[in-house]
C-alpha positions in Angstrom: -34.5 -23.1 -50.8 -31.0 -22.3 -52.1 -28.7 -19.8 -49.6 -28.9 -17.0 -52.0 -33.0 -17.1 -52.0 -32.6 -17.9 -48.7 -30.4 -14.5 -48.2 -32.4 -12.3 -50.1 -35.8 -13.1 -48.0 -34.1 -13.0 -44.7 -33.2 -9.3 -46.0 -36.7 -8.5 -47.0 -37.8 -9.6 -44.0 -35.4 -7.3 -41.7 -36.6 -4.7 -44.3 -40.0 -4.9 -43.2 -39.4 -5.5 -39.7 -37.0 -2.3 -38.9 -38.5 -0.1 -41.1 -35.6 2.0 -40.1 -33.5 3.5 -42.6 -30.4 3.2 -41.0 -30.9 -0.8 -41.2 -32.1 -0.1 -44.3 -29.0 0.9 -45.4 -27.0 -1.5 -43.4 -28.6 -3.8 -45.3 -27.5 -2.6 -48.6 -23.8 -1.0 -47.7 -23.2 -3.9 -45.0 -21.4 -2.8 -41.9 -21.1 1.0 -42.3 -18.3 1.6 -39.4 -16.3 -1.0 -41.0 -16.9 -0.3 -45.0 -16.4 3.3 -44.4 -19.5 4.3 -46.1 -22.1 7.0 -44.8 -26.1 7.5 -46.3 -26.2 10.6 -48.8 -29.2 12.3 -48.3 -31.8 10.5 -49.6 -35.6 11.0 -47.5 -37.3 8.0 -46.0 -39.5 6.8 -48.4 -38.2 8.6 -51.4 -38.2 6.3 -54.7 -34.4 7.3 -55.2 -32.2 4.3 -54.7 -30.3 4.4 -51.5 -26.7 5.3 -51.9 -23.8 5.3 -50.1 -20.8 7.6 -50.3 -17.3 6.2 -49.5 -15.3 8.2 -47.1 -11.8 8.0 -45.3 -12.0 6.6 -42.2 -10.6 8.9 -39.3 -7.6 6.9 -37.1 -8.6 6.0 -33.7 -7.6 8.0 -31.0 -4.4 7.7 -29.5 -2.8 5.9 -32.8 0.7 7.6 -34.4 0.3 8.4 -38.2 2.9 5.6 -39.6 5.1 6.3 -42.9 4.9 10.0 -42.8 7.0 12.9 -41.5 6.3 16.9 -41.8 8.9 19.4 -43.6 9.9 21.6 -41.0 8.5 25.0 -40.7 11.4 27.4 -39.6 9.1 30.3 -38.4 12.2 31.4 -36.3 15.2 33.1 -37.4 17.8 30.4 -36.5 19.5 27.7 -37.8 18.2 23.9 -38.1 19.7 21.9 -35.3 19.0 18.3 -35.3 16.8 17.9 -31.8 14.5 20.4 -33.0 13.8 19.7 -36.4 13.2 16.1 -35.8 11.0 17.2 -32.8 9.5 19.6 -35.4 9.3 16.8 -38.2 7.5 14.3 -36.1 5.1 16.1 -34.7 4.2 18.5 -37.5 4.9 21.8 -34.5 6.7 25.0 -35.8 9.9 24.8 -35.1 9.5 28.2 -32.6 6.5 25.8 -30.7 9.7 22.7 -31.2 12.5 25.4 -29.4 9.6 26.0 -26.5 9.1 22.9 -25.5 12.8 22.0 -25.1 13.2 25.0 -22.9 10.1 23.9 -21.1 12.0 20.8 -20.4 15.0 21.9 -19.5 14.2 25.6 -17.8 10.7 24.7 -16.8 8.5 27.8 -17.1 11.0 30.2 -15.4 12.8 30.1 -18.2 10.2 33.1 -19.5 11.1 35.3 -16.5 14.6 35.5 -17.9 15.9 39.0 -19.2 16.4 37.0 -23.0 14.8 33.8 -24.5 17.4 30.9 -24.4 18.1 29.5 -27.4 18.2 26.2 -28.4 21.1 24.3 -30.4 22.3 21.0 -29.2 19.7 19.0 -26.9 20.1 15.9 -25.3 18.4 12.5 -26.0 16.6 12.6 -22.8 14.7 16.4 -23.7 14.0 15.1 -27.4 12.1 12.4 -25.5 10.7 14.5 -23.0 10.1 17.2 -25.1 7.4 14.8 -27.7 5.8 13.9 -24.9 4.6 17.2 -24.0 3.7 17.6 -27.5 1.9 14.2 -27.3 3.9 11.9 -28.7 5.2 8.7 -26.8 7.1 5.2 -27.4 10.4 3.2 -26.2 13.6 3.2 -26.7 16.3 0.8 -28.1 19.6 0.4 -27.8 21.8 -0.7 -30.3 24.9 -2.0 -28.8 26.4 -3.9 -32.2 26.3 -0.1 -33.8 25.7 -0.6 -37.2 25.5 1.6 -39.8 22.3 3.9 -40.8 22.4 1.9 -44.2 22.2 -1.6 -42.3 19.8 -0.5 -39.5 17.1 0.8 -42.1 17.0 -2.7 -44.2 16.9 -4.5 -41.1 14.0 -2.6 -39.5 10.8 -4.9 -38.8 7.6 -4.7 -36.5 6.6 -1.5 -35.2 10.4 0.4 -36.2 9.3 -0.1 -39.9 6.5 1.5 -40.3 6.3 4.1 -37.1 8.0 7.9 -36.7 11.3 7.0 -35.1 14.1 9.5 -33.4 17.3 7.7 -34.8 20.6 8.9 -32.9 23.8 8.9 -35.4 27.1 9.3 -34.0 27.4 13.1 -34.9 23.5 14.0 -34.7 19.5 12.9 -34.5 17.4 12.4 -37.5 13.6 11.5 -38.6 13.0 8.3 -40.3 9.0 7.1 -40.6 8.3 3.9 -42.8 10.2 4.7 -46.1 10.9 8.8 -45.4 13.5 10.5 -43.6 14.0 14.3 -42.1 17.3 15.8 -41.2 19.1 18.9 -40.7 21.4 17.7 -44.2 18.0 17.8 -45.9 17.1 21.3 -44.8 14.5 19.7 -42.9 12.5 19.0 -46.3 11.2 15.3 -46.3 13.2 13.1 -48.7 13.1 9.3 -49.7 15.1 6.9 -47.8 17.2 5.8 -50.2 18.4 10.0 -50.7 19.7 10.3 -47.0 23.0 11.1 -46.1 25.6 9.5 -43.5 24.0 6.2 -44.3 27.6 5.1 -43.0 27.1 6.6 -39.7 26.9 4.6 -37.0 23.5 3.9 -35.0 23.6 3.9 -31.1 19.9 3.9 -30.2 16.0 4.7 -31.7 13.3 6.5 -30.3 10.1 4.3 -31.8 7.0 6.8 -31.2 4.1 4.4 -30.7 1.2 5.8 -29.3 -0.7 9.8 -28.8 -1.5 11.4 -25.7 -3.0 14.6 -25.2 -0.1 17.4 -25.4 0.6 19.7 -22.3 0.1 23.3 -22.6 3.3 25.0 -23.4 4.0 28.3 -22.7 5.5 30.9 -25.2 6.8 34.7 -24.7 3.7 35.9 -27.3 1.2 33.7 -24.9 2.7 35.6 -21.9 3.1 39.0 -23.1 -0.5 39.3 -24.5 -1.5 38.3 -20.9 0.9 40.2 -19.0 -0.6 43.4 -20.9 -3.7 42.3 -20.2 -3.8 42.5 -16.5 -1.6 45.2 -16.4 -2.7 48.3 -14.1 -6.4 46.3 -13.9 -8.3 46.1 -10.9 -7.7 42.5 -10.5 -3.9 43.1 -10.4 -4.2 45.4 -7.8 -6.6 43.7 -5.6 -4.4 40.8 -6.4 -1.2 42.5 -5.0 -3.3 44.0 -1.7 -4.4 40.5 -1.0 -0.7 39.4 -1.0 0.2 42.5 1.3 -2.2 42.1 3.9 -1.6 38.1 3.8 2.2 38.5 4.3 2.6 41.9 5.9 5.2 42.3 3.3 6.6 46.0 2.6 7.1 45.6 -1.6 5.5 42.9 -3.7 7.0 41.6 -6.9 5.0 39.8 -9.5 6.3 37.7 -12.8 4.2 36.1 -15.0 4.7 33.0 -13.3 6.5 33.8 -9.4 5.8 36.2 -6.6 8.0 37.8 -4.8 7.8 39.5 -1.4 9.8 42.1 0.7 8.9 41.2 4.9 9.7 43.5 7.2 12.3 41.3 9.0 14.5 41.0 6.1 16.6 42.9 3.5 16.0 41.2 0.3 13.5 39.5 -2.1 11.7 36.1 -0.6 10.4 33.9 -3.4 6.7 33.2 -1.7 5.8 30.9 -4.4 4.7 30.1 -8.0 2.1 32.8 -9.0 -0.8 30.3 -9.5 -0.2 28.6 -6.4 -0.5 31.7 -4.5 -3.5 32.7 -6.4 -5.4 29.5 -5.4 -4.0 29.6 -1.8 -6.3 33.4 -1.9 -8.8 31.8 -3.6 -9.2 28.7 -2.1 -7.9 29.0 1.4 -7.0 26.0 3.1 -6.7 25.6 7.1 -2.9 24.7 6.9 -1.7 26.7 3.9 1.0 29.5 4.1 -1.5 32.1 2.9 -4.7 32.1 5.2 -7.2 34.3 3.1 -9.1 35.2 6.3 -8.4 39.2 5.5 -11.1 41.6 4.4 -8.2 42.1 1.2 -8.3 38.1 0.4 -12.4 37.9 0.7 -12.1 41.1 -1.6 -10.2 39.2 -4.2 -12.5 36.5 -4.1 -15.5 38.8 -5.0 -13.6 40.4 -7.9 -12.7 36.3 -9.4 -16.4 35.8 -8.8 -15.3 33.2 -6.3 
């Protein structure tokens, strides 16, 4: 028997044997997973031929998109500075969600306690790095001690630097640069062709090669705050909240941020930071045997009934 009979009886034989239409179709389409193609909806035991529809496969988990940058969305009413818009570029954020997570980095979240939202212009390379990585985005650095110029660095690029987003640091500023495209505040963060970029004379120091996702942290905004801060404001919550904190303490005035409490105690004059606001909350909510706040008052266990606790 020659291989080809051979192949089509073994088939028929697997045919008969599964009966299933899943390796029915396997059969016909070969490895489905790998060939990228799904059944269409054809009944079991219809006379219709099966067919099979070719889709695009989704990337695994975890894995950067390679040779492609995002024009910047300037939802804010300032002016393109390079850390932001190559943050913005990489990661396809706003550049208002880019400006947050800098501040994020470099205030932490106390930064939306403060009377006016910081702005953002020049950012170091250690909060462009920091700042991906809360939007999920890691990878390595390399340094470039020879310097050469933007021109010379992009024809020499090989391996992962070729093909993957990378955060190139010029002598006067950052850019984007992802397999053969390139992002910069010269472009007005619109993506461009290599060959179109500026300062190609410019002098690299180091790259930022983004190599691999990870889920991005939460990260905190004025909007996300105010809605929030409106929303538990003169509930019953709030105020059970703030007797829980009295009776705890013994404190004379309570002061409460989106993100801090602050006490008054009767043996001193001015504010006392007691602690992050969540922290406090879980401390009332979940009393520990050695925390600061106890929750053994009827105030606490009151607090507890109203989080359904």
């Amino acid at each position: 028997m020659s291989r080809t009979a051979q192949h089509k009886n073994d088939t028929f034989k697997l045919v008969q044997s599964e009966g299933d239409l899943q390796d029915i179709l396997a059969v016909l389409c070969g490895n489905l997973n790998v060939a990228g193609c799904i059944p269409s909806n054809t009944a079991p035991g219809s006379a219709d031929p099966v067919k099979c529809e070719v889709v695009e496969a989704a990337p695994p988990v975890g894995t950067v998109k390679t040779r492609y940058l995002h024009d910047v969305d300037n939802d804010t009413k300032s002016r393109l500075y390079s850390g932001p818009s190559v943050i913005a570029s990489i990661t396809g954020a706003s550049l208002s969600e880019a400006h947050n997570a800098i501040r994020q980095v470099r205030y932490s979240s106390r930064w939306l306690d403060f009377p006016r939202t910081p702005p953002i212009k020049r950012t170091r390379d250690g909060e462009i790095d920091a700042a991906l990585r809360l939007l999920g985005y890691v990878g390595y650095w390399r340094r470039l001690p020879e310097r050469p110029t933007l021109a010379a660095y992009l024809n020499d690029r090989t391996g992962v630097e070729r093909d993957h987003p990378c955060v190139v640091f010029l002598s006067t500023h950052c850019v984007a640069v992802s397999g053969g495209v390139f992002c910069d505040v010269f472009s007005r963060g619109i993506v461009i062709d290599i060959d179109e970029a500026e300062g190609r004379r410019k002098k690299v120091s180091r790259v930022l090669v983004l190599t691999k996702r990870i889920a991005p942290s939460r990260i905190a905004s004025k909007e996300s705050v105010s809605k929030a801060k409106k929303a538990r404001a003169n509930s019953k919550r709030d105020q059970l909240f703030r007797e829980a904190i009295k009776a705890e303490t013994g404190a004379t005035r309570i002061r409460i941020t989106p993100n801090e409490v602050f006490v008054i105690l009767p043996d001193q004059a001015g504010w006392h930071w007691l602690g992050a606001r969540d922290s406090v909350e879980e401390q009332i909510l979940e009393p520990q045997r050695d925390g600061r706040l106890r929750g053994n008052t009827d105030e606490a266990a009151a607090y507890r009934v109203a989080m359904g606790y």
